[in-house]
N, C-alpha and C positions, 0 to 999 in steps of 0.2 A: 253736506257731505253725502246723505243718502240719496239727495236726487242726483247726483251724479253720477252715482251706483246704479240707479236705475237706470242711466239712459245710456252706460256702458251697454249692460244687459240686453235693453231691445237694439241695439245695434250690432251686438252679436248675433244675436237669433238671425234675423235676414240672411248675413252671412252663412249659416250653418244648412238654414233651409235653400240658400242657393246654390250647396254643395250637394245639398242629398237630393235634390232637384236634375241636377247636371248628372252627377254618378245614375241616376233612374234613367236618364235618356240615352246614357251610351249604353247602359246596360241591356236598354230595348231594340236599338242600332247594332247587337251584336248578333242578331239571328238573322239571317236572309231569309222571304218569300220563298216558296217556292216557285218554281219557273213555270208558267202555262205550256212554255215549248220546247221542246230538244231542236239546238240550232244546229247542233253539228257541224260540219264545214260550210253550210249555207253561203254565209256571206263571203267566203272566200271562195267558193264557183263564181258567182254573181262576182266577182272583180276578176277571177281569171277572166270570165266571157266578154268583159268589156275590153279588157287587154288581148284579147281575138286566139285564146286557146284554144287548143282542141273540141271540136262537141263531145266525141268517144270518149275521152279520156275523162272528160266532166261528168257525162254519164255513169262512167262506170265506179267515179268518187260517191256521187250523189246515190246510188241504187245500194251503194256499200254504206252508205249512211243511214238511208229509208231504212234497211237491213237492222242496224244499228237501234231506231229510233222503233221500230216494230217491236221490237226483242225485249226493249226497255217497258212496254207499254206506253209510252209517249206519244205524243203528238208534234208532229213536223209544223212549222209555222206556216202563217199564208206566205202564199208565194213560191212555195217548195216544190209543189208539182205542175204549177203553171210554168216557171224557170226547167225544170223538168222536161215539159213537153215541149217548150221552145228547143231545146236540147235534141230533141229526137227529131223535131221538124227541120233544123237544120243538117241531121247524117240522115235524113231522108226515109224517116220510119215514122210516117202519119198517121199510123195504125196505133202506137203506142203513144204518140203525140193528144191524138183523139179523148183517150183512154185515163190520161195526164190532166189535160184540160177537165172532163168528165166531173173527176175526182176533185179539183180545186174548185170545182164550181158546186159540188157537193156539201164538202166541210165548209167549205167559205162565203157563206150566200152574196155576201156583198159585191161579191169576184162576178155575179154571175154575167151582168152585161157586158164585160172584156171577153170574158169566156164563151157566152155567145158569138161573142164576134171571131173569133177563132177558131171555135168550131165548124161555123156558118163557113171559114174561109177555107179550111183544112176538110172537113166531110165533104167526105167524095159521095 
């Protein structure tokens, strides 16, 4: 009768320890990272401009986001001011385009040989 009892027992235990195992893991799944980026409307320009929106109107989302993402102390993700300066090069301001590119090839060294080549295309 007693080894029966015992082997209740260690077949309880697992059980228990796979409960306070399980409760430890959600418990750690309830805090999020914090984010490396403020996305802001990002990726909803980059799908208005593929559906052939406005460049002005994108521009003037995006610069109210920069705005946005400044204020916060944040950092804008890669790709924010290269989409940016594409934006400007198409309403025809290659100066600010320049300027755009510049800056994504700054923060984002990886960017830098697209960014060269853009520059090289747009520098007057």
């Amino acid at each position: 009768m007693k080894i029966m009892r015992r082997q209740t027992r260690v077949r309880a235990l697992p059980a228990f320890v796979l409960v306070f195992v399980f409760a430890a893991f959600l418990s750690g799944c309830a805090t999020a990272p914090p984010t490396l980026y403020q996305w802001e409307s990002y990726e909803a320009q980059v799908y208005a401009h593929l559906k052939g929106e406005s460049p002005e109107a994108q521009i003037e989302v995006m610069e109210r986001d920069l705005e946005k993402i400044k204020a916060g102390d944040k950092t804008p993700p890669p790709g924010f001011y290269a989409h940016l300066g594409l934006l400007y090069v198409e309403s025809g301001n290659d100066a600010k385009a320049i300027d755009c590119f510049t800056t994504e090839k700054g923060r984002f060294p990886e960017s830098a040989p697209f960014m060269n080549f853009l520059l090289g295309k747009y520098k007057k």
